[in-house]
NUKE-887498 format. One line per field, with one value per residue (C-alpha): residue number from 1; residue in one letter; x, y, z. Coordinates in steps of 0.5 Angstrom, whole numbers, plus 500, padded with zeros to 3 digits. Example, Ala and Ser with C-alpha at 12.3 -4.5 7.8 and 13.67 -1.06 7.14 Angstrom:
resi = 1,2
resn = A,S
x = 525,527
y = 491,498
z = 516,514
//
This chain:
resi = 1,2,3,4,5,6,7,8,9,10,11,12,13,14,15,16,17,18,19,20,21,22,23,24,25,26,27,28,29,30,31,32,33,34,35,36,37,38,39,40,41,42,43,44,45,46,47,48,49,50,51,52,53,54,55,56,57,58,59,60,61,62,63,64,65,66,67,68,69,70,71,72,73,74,75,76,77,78,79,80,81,82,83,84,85,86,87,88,89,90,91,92,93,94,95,96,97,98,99,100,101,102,103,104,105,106,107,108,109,110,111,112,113,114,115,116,117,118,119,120,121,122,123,124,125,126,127,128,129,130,131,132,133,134,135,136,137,138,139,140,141,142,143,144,145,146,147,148,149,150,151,152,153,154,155,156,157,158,159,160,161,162,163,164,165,166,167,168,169,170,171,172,173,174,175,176,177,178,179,180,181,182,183,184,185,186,187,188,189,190,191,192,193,194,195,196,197,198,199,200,201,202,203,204,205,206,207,208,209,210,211,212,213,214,215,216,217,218,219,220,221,222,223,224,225,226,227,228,229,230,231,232,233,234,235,236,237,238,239,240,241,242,243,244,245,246,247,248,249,250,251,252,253,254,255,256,257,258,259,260,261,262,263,264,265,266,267,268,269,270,271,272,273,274,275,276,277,278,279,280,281,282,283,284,285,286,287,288,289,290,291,292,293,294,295,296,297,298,299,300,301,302,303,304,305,306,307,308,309,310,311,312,313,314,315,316,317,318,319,320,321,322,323,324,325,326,327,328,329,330,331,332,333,334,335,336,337,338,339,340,341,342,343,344,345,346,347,348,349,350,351,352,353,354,355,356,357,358,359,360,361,362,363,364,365,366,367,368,369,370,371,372,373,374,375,376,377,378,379,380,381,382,383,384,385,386,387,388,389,390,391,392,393,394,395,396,397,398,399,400,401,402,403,404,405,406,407,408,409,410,411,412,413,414,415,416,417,418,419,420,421,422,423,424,425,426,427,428,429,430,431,432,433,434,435,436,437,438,439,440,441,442,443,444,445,446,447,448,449,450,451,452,453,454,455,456,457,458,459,460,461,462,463,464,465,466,467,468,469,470,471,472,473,474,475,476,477,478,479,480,481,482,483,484,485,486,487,488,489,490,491,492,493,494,495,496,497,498,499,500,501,502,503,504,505,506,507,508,509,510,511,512,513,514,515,516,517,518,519,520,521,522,523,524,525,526,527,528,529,530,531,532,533,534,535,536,537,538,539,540,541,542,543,544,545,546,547,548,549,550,551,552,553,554,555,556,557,558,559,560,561,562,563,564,565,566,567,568,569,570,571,572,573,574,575,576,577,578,579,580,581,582,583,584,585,586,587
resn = X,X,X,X,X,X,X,X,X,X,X,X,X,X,X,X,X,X,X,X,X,X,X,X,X,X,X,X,X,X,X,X,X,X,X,X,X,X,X,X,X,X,X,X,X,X,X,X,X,X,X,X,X,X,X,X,X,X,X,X,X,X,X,X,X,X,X,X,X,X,X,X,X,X,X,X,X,X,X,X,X,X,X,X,X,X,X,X,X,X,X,X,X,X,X,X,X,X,X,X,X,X,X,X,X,X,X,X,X,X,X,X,X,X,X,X,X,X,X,X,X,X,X,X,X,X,X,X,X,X,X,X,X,X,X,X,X,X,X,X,X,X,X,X,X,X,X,X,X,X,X,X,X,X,X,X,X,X,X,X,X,X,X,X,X,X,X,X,X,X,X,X,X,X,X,X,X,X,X,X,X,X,X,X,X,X,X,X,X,X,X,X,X,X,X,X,X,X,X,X,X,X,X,X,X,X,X,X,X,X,X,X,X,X,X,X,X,X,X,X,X,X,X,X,X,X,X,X,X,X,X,X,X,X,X,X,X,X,X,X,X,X,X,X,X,X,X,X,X,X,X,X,X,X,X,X,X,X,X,X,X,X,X,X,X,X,X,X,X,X,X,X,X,X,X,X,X,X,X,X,X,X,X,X,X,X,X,X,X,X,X,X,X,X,X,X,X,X,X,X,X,X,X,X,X,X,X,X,X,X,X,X,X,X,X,X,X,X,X,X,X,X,X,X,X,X,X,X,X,X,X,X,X,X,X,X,X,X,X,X,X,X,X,X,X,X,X,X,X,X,X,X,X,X,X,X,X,X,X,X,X,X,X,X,X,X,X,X,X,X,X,X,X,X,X,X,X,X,X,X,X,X,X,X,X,X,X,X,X,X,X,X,X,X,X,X,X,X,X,X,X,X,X,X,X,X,X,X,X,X,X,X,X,X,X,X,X,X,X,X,X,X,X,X,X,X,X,X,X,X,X,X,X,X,X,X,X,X,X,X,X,X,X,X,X,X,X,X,X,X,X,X,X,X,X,X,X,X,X,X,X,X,X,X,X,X,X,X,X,X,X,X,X,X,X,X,X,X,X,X,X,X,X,X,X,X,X,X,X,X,X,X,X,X,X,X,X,X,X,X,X,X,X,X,X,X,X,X,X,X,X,X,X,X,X,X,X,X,X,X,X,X,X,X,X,X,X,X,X,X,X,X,X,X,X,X,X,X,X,X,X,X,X,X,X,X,X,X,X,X,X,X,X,X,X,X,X,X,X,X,X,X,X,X,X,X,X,X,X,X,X,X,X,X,X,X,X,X,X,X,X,X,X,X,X,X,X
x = 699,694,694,689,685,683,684,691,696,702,708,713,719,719,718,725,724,730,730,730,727,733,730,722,717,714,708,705,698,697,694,697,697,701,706,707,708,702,700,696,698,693,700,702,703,709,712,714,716,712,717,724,727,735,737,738,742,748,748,747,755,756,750,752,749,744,741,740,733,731,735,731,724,725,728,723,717,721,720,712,712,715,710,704,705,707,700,696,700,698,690,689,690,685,685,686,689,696,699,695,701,705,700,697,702,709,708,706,711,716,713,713,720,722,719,722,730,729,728,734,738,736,737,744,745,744,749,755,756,749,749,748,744,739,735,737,734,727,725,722,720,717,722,724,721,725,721,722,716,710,710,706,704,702,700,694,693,695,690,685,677,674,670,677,678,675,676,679,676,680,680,673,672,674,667,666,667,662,660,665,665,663,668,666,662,667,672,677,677,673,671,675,681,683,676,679,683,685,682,684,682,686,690,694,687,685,692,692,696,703,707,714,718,714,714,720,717,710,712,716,711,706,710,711,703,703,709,704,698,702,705,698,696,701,701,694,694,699,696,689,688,693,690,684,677,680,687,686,684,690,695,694,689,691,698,696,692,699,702,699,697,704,707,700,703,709,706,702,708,712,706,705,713,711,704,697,698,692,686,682,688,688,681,685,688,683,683,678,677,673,671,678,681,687,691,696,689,685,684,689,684,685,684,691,693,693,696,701,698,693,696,697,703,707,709,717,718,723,730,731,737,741,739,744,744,750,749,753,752,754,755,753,750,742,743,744,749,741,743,736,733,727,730,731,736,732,726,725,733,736,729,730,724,723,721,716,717,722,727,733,740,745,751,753,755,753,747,741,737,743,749,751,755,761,760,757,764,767,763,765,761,757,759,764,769,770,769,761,759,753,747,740,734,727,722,722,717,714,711,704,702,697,701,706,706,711,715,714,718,712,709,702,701,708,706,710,717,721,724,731,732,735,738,739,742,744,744,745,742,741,736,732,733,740,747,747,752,755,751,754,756,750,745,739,734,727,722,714,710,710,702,700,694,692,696,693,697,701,708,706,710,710,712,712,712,715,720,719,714,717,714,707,709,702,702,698,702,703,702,707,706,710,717,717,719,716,720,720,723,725,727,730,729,735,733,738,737,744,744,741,742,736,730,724,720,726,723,723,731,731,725,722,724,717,713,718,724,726,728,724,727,732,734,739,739,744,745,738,739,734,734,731,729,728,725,724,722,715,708,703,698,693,688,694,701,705,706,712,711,709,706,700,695,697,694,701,698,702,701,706,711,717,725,731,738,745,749,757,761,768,768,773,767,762,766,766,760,757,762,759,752,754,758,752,757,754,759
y = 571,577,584,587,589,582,585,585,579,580,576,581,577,572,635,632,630,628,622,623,630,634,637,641,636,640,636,634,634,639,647,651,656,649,649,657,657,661,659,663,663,668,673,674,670,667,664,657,651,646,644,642,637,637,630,624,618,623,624,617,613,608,603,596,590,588,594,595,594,597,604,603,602,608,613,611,613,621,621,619,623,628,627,626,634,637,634,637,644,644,642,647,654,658,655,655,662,665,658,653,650,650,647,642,641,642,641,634,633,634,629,623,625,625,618,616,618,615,608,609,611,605,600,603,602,595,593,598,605,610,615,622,628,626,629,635,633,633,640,642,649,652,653,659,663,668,668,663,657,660,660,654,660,666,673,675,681,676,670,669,670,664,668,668,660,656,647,643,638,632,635,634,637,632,628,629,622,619,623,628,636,638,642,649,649,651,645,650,650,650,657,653,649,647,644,639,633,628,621,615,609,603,600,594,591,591,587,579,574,577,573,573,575,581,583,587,591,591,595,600,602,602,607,611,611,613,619,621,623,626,630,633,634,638,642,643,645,650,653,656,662,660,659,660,655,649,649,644,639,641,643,637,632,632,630,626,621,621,619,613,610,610,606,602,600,598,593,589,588,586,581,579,577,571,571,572,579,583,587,593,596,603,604,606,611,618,621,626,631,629,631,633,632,634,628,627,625,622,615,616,617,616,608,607,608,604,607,601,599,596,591,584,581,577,570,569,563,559,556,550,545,546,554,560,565,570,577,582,589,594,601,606,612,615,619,625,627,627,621,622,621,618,613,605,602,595,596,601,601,606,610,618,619,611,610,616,617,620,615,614,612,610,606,607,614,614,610,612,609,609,606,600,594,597,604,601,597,603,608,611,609,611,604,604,599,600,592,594,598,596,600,600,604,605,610,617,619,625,629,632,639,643,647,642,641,646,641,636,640,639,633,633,626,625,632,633,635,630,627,622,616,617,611,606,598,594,586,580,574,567,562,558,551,552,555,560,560,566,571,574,580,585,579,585,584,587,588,589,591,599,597,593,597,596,588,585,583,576,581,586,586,592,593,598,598,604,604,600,596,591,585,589,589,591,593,600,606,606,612,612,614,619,618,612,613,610,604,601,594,590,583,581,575,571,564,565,561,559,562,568,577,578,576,578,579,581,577,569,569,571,568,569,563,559,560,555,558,553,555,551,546,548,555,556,560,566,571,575,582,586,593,597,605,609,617,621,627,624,626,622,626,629,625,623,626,622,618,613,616,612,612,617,611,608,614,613,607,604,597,600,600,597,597,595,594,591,588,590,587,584,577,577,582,576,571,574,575,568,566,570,568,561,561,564,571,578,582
z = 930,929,932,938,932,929,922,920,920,925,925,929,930,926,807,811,817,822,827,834,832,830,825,824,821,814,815,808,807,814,812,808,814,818,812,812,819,821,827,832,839,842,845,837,831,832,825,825,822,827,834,834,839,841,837,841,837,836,844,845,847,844,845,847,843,849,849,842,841,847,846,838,839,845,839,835,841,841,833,834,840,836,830,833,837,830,829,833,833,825,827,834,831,834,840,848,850,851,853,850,846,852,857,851,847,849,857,855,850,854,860,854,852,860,860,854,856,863,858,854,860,864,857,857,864,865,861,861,865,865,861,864,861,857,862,859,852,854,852,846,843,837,831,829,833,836,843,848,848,852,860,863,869,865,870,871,866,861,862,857,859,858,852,848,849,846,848,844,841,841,850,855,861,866,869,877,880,885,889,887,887,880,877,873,867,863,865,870,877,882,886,891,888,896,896,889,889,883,883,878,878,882,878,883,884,877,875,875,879,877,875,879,874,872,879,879,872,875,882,878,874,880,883,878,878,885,883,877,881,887,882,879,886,887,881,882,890,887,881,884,880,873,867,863,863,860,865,869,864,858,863,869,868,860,861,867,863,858,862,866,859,858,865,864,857,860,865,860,856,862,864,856,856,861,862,859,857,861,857,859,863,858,861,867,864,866,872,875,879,886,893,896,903,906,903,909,913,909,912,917,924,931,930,926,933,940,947,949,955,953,948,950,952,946,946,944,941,944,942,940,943,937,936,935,940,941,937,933,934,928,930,925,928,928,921,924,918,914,909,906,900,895,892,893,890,892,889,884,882,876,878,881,887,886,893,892,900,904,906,912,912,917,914,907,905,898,897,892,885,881,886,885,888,886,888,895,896,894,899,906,912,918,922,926,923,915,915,914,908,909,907,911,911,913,912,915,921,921,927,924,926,924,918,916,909,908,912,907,901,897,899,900,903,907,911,918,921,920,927,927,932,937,937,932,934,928,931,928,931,929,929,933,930,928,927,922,915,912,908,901,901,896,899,898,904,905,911,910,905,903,900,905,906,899,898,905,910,907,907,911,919,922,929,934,941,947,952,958,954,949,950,949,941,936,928,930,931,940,945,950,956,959,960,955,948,942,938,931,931,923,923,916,912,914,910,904,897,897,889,889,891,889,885,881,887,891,897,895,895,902,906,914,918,919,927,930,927,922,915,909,905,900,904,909,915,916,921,922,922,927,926,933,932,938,938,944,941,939,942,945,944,938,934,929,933,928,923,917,910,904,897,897,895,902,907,912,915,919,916,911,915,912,910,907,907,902,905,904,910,909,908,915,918,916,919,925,926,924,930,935,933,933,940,944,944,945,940
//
């Protein structure tokens, strides 16, 4: 089936040195004014013996023998890391102003040691309890320097004139992009900083086929691509007037670059495990400066919406003689207990901010990126009957207005005042062409594509429509007329496996039901969960009155709309509800 608009595919219903950096690094063959510790920082001359790192092995609990290797070859990364900014600090002297060393040295190390951790603490995590606290031994300073590392952010009395600084040489100005603003000679910022916006190359479109068992560790990094550029925007709305000439380059863009070429690393080995190991990715790396627009609004126009009354009518598919036609109805509330984060234990699990966009929750209380199968079992509920500890979310909508970002909590893309349903009904449905079979208990089940603007539409299904109109359904955000309130409608997969919770890809073990309702060979049919939100506080009017949150590369297309849920019922409760949905029952 296709949308109004003919464009997108619309299927609605269906010296010594120490390991891990305890000790300075005496670098041998560096200057002598290195050895000695002489090192210049422009505010005074801070006597060191290079940049000390709190130790990691000895903090580490004992590591079990499946993480091993992962856990080592992530020790070895923090003594390189280490190594390689002792190695700069002996060779910049002279350079940068008052914060040069904090913003091209430290700052970038902290982020590659940040990195780093969270790989030891997720190695660790798969296979024994998640050690905690690592985060902590991220940071890094000058050694015996009885002043604290510099400040990223200096005041302005104490900002170097761009006659003082002098670029470092291993460091370019970033290059405009097509048709971008071109940056200050000097390589700082702009007259208008508000008139600027970081750009980087596509990665998603450059990848080849992935293979499915790559899949998992090819999104998380594509994620924390998205985080890393959201994050440098961020800084760089909120730095204007910081730094010297060469701030935005060795404070945001040189950092940036580190750290894409790190998750750009990981998706070519995690390819390479199964696959042809793709080339060419570090030329990814560097982003620029480009034309700015207001994130939230680029792309986002009055065309990603469609007034309700004149979208056709949809055609339902009709029950076959052996379909399952009763329903079971979970009670859980609307989340006004504010259940929110950006995580997704689905899809970026052990991963804070995974989701790199705000998401809703009704059902299990404690659901977040590190839960587990144990600790949703043991968590409290919203439902109204403990038997259902399940977890179900989806995207946070957001009313837009003229001066929403601070709503946003500082995120530029998803900009808005959050608004919750005023209703949320959970169903179990059957199938068209049969009766339906038990689902396990932790079956993970996913709806749409968070990228669909970007992946196409072979996973998307968005569907919206309004109160008094839900045989009109359409893949564009509706305008309701007065008195008709605005609906989001999920339809999970309901064709299990029989084996599998989840797969590499997190869909092919639970699939959609084919155009006549028939599950394909080789699956089995379970109750179908149907997810319905409705909003009465939403606005018809405005070029862009509303839109979901998503990843910053997606531009809040409603394309992108999608959502998730755990199952965690009893197995008396699941019983239950294959008997209503069997019987014909409403429940």
């Amino acid at each position: 089936m296709w949308s109004p608009s003919g464009e997108r595919r619309f299927r609605p219903w269906l010296g010594a040195a120490c390991l891990s950096g305890g000790v300075a690094l005496v670098l041998s063959g560096s200057p002598p004014y290195a050895q000695t510790g002489a090192v210049d920082i422009y505010l005074s001359t801070v006597a060191t013996e290079g940049i000390v790192c709190p130790d990691v092995a000895e903090k580490l609990p004992d590591v079990p023998a499946a993480a091993k290797a992962e856990v080592d070859r992530n020790l070895a990364q923090l003594d390189k890391q280490l190594q390689e900014a002792n190695d700069r600090l002996a060779t910049s002297t002279g350079q940068g102003g008052p914060n040069f060393i904090q913003n091209a040295i430290l700052g970038p190390l902290t982020d590659k040691r940040a990195a780093a951790l969270d790989r030891i603490s997720i190695a660790i995590g798969r296979v024994a309890e998640r050690p905690t606290g690592l985060d902590d031994l991220a940071t890094c300073s000058l050694g015996d320097s009885t002043a604290p590392p510099q400040e990223a952010t200096p005041s302005p009395s104490d900002q170097a004139t761009p006659s003082d600084q002098a670029t470092p040489p291993e460091q370019t100005t970033a290059p405009p992009a097509t048709g971008s603003a071109t940056p200050d000679p000097d390589g700082g910022q702009s007259a208008d900083p508000a008139a600027q916006t970081i750009v980087c190359p596509n990665v998603a479109d450059k990848l080849p086929d992935v293979p499915a068992a790559a899949k998992a560790e090819v999104d998380r990094n594509l994620a924390q691509l998205d985080k890393q550029l959201q994050e440098a925007n961020d800084r760089l709305a909120t730095s204007t007037g910081q730094g010297g000439p060469n701030f935005i380059q060795n404070a945001i863009l040189g950092p940036l670059t580190d750290k894409r070429a790190a998750a750009l690393d990981r998706i070519s080995i995690a390819i390479g495990r199964v696959a042809e190991r793709p080339t060419g990715l570090d030329d990814l790396a560097t982003c620029s400066l480009g034309d700015a627009q207001n994130p939230a609004d680029a792309g986002l126009s009055a065309d990603d919406f469609v007034d309700i009354r004149d979208v056709p009518k949809a055609e339902q598919p009709q029950a076959g003689e052996n379909a399952s036609t009763g329903t079971y109805a979970s009670q859980c509330g609307t989340n006004r207990d504010g259940h929110s984060n950006t995580d997704n234990l689905i899809l970026a699990p052990g991963m804070s901010d995974g989701a790199q966009l705000r998401q809703d929750y009704v059902g299990n209380t404690s659901t977040d990126a590190f839960s587990t199968n144990e600790s949703l079992a043991a968590a409290d509920t919203t439902c109204r009957t403990s038997d259902d500890r399940s977890t179900y979310f989806w995207p946070t909508l957001r009313v837009r207005g003229s001066d929403d970002a601070s709503a946003a909590g500082g995120d530029t893309n998803n900009v808005g005042t959050p608004v919750q349903p005023t209703s949320v009904k959970l169903e179990y449905r059957g199938n068209l062409t049969s009766e339906v079979t038990a689902a396990p208990r932790f079956l993970r089940m996913i709806s749409g594509d968070a990228r669909a603007a970007t992946n196409g539409a072979e996973n998307a299904r968005p569907t919206f429509t309004c109160t008094g109109f839900t045989d009109r359904l359409t893949d564009k955000y509706p305008i309701c007329p007065s008195g008709s309130d605005l609906v989001r409608v999920f339809d999970m997969p309901s064709c299990w496996d029989g084996q599998n919770l989840d797969s590499a890809d997190h869909r092919t073990h639970l699939v959609f039901p084919d155009e006549t309702g028939a599950c394909p060979g080789g699956t089995e049919a379970v109750p179908q969960l149907r997810m319905t939100l409705t909003y009465d506080d939403v606005p018809a009017s405005g070029d862009v009155p509303f839109a979901v949150d998503g990843f910053a590369s997606e531009q809040n297309d409603p394309s992108t709309d999608h959502a998730g849920a755990i199952g965690v019922m009893s197995q008396r409760l699941m019983n239950t509800v294959v008997r209503c949905v069997n019987s014909g029952k409403d429940c």
